[in-house]
PATI-232846 format. One line per 8 residues: number of its first residue (from 1); for each residue x, y, z negated of C-alpha. Coordinates in Angstrom, 1 decimal, decimal comma. Example, Ala and Ser with C-alpha at 12.3 -4.5 7.8 and 13.67 -1.06 7.14 Angstrom:
<recs>
1) 12,3/-4,5/-7,8 | 13,7/-1,1/-7,1
</recs>
This chain:
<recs>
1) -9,9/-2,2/-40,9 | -7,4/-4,4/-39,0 | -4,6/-2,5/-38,6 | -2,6/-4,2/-41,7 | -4,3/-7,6/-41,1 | -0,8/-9,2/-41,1 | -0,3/-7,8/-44,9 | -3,5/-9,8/-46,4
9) -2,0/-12,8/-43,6 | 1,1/-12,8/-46,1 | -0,9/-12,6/-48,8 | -3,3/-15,6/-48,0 | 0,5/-17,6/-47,0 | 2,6/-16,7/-49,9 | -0,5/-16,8/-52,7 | 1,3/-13,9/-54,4
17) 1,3/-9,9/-53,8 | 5,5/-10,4/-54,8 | 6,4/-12,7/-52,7 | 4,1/-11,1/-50,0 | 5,9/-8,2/-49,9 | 8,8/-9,5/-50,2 | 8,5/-11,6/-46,9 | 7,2/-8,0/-45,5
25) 10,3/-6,6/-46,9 | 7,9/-3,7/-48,5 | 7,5/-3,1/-52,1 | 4,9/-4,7/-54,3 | 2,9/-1,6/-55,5 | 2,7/-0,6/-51,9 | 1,5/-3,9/-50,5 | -1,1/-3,6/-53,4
33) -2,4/-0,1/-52,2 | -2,8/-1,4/-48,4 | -4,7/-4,0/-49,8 | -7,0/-2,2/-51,9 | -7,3/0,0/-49,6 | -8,6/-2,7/-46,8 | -11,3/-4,0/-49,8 | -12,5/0,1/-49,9
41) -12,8/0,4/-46,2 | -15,1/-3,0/-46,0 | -16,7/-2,4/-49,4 | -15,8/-5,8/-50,8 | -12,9/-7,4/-52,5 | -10,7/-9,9/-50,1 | -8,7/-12,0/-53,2 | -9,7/-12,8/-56,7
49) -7,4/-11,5/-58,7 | -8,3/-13,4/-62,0 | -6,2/-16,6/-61,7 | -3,1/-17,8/-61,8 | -2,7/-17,8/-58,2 | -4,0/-15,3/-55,7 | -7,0/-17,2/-53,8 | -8,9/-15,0/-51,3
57) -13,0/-14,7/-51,7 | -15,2/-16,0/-49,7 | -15,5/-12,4/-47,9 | -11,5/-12,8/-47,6 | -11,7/-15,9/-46,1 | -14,0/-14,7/-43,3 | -11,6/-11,4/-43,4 | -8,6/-13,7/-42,8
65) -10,1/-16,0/-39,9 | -10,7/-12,8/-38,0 | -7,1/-11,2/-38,6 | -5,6/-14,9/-37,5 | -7,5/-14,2/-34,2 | -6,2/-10,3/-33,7 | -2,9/-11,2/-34,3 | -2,6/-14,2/-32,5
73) -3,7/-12,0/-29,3 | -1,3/-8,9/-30,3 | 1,6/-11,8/-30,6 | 0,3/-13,1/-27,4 | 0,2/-9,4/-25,5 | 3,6/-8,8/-26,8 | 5,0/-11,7/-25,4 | 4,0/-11,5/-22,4
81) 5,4/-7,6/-21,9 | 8,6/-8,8/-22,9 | 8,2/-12,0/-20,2 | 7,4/-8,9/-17,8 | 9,9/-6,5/-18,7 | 12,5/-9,2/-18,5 | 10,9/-10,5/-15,3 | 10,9/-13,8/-16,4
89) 7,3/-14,1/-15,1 | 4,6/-12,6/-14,3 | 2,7/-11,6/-11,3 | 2,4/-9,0/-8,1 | -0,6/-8,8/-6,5 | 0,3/-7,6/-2,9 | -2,6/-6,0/-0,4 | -1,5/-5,6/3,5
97) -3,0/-5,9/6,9 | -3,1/-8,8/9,2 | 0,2/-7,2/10,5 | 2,1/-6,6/7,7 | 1,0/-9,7/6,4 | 2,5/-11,2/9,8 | 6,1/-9,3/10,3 | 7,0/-7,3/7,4
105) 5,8/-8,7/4,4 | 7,7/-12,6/4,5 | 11,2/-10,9/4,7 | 10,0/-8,8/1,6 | 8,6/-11,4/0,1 | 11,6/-13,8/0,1 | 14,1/-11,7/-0,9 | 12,1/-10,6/-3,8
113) 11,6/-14,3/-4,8 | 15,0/-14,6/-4,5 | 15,8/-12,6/-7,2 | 13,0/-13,2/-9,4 | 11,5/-16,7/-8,8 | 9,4/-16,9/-11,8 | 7,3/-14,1/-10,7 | 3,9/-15,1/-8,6
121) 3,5/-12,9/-5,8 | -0,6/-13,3/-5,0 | -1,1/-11,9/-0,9 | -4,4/-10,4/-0,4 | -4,9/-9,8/3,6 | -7,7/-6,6/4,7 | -8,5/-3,7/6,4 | -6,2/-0,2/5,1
129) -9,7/0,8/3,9 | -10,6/-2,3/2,3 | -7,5/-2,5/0,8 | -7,8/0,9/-1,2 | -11,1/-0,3/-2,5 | -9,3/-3,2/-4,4 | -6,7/-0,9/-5,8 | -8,7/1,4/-7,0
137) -10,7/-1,7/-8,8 | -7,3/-2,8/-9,5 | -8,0/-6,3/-7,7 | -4,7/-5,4/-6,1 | -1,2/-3,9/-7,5 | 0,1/-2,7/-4,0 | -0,8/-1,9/-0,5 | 2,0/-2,6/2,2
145) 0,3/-1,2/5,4 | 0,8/1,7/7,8 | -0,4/5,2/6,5 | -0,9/8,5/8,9 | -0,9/10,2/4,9 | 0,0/10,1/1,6 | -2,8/7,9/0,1 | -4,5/10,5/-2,3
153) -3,9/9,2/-6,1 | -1,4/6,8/-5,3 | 2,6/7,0/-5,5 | 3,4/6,7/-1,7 | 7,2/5,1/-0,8 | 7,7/5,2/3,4 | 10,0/2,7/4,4 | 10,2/3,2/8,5
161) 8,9/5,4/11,5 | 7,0/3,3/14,1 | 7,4/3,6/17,5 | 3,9/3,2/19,5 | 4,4/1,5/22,7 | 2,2/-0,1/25,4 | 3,0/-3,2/26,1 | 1,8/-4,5/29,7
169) 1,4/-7,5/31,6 | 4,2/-8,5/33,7 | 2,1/-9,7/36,3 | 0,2/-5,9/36,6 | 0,4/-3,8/39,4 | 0,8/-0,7/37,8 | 4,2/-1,7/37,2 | 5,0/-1,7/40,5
177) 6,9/2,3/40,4 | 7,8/2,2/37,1 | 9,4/-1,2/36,1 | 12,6/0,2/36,3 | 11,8/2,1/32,8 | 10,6/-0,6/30,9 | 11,7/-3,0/29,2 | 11,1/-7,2/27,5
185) 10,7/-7,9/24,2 | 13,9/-9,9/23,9 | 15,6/-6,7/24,2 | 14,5/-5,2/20,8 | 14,9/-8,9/19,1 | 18,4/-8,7/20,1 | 18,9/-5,9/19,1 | 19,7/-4,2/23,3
193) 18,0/-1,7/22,9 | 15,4/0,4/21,2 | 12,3/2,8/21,9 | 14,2/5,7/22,1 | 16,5/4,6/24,5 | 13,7/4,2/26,9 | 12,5/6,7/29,0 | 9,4/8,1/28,6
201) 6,3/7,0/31,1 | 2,6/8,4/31,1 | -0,4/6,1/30,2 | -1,4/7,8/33,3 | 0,3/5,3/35,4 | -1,9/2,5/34,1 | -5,5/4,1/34,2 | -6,5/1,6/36,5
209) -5,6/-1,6/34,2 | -7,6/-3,0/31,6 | -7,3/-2,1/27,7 | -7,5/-4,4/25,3 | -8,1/-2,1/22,0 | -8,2/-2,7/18,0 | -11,8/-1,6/16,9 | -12,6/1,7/15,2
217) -11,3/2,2/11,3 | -7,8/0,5/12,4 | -5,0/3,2/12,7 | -3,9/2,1/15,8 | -7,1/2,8/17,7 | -7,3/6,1/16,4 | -3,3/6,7/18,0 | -5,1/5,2/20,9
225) -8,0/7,4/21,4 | -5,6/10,5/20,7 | -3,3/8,7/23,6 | -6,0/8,8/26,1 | -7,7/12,4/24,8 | -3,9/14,2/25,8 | -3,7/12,4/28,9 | -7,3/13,0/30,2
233) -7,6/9,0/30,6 | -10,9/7,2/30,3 | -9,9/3,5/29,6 | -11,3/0,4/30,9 | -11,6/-1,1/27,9 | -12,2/-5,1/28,3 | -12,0/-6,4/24,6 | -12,4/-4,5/21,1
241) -10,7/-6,7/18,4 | -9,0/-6,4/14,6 | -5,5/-7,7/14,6 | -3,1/-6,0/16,5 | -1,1/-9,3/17,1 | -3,9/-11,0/18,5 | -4,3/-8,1/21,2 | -0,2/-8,6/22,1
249) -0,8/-12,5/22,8 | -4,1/-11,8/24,9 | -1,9/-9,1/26,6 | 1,1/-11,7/26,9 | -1,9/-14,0/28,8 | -3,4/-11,1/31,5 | -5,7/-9,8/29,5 | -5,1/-6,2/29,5
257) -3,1/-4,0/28,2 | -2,4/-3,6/24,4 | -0,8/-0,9/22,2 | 1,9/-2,2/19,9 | 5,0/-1,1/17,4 | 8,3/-1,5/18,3 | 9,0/-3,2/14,5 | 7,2/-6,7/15,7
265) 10,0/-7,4/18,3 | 12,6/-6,2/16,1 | 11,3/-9,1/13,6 | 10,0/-11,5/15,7 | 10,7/-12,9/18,8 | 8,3/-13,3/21,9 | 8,3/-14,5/25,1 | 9,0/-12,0/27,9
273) 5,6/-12,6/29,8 | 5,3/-8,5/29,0 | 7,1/-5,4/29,6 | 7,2/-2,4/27,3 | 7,2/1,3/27,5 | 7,6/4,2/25,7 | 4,4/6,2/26,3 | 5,0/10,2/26,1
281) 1,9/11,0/24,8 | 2,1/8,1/22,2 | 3,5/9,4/18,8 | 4,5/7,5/15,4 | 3,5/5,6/12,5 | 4,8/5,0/9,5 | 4,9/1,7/7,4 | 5,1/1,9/3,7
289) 3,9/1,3/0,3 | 1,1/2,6/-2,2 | 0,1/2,0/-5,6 | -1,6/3,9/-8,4 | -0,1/6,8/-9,7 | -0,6/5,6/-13,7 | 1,3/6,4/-16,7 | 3,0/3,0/-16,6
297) 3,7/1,2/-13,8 | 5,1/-2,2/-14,5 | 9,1/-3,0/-13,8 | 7,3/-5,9/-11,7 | 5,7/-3,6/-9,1 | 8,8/-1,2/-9,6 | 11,4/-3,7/-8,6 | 9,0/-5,1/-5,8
305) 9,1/-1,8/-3,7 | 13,0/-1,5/-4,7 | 13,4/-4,6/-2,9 | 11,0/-3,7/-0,1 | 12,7/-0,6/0,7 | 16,0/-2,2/0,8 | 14,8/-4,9/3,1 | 12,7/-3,1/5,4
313) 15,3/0,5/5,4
</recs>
């Protein structure tokens, strides 16, 4: 019924089917069809064909007010796809936990802003599984995060292996026979050294220490409990809490000790209160991006995890 609304629009303008279609550069017996045919599919006639000029009816009128509205949103849809595909705005809307939110996402963030300023980037901070609720509501567009799987239904893009360390208080006793194999966190800032350069050390050596954990549904206490399962350790667990970086600075204090990734050093830099150590029956993570696997996916979210991966790789 609308689908030629911007025909009886020229129409209404120009008061004549000629110079109607000649502003719609179509012929006049065809512009007459299309509009007869609009008057058979609503049962009533839009113009009144009996004077002079071409006036619409009052059926027309109410026809016209309605088209006026559609193609004001179509013109306003289509503008802002070209604004999008030019990426001369827009918006991202970015998922990630408390830790990528801390260390990975700013570098990724600026660097995209850098290039594309007139894009908003919205940050959305969660747990991995809240996080896939929103984008499968499509509250968000992306998840930055770390994955143990490909997200089902989503287009996964890995952007680096995790080392998972324990990092221990300097000040512990435990360290006492193997200090000699660790190593600060200044070292990985400044680029010394790294987690494979470090040899190996069992979590056996620090049964007898405190554990400060990250509570159940976080990735990292599942690497922990899989930790302490292949070295027959039952931990002393003294606190249970959801941000991994809040566990490193209680560690940093005495608290315990606290499982961590080598990529927080590498980005940020902390004091050297702690040692380090590559824990053999620790494995990896990986840290990456998700979103929907759609038809479309926007050149916003597409040039977003271009950038990422060449930031973060």
């Amino acid at each position: 019924m609308f689908k030629k609304a911007r025909y009886v629009l020229a129409v209404y303008k120009e008061g004549s089917f000629t110079k109607a279609a000649e502003s719609l550069y179509i012929s006049q017996p065809c512009l007459s069809a299309a509009i007869k045919q609009i008057e058979s599919d609503i049962g009533a006639r839009l113009f009144d064909r009996s004077t002079t000029s071409v006036r619409p009816t009052h059926i027309g009128l109410d026809y016209i007010k309605t088209a006026e509205k559609i193609v004001e949103l179509e013109d306003s849809f289509s503008l802002g796809l070209r604004s999008e595909n030019s990426l001369s705005s827009g918006r991202v809307r970015v998922g990630g936990s408390n830790y990528g939110c801390s260390y990975i996402l700013p570098r990724i963030i600026e660097a995209f802003l850098q290039t594309y300023p007139n894009i908003r980037v919205e940050i959305t901070e969660g747990h991995s599984s809240e996080l896939f609720e929103m984008l499968k509501k499509d509250d968000i567009d992306i998840i930055v995060d770390s994955f143990d799987r490909d997200p089902e239904g989503c287009i996964y893009t890995p952007f680096i292996s995790e080392k998972i360390m324990l990092a221990v208080p300097e000040g512990a006793r435990s360290n006492e026979n193997v200090r000699e194999l660790s190593a600060h966190p200044i070292d990985f800032y400044l680029g010394k050294i790294n987690a494979d350069n470090l040899e190996q050390v069992s979590v056996v050596n620090f049964k007898e220490e405190k554990f400060i954990l990250l509570k159940p549904g976080n990735s990292m206490y599942e690497h922990a409990v899989r930790t302490f399962q292949k070295s027959g350790v039952t931990p002393n667990v003294g606190l249970s809490l959801d941000q991994l970086s809040t566990s490193y600075i209680l560690c940093a204090q005495g608290g315990g000790c606290a499982f961590v990734t080598d990529t927080i050093f590498k980005y940020h830099k902390f004091d050297s209160s702690v040692l380090l150590y590559n824990i053999k029956e620790c494995g990896e993570r990986t840290f990456g991006l998700a979103y929907k696997k759609e038809k479309h996916t926007s050149r916003v979210i597409k040039e977003f995890v271009r950038i990422a991966k060449s930031i973060i790789t």
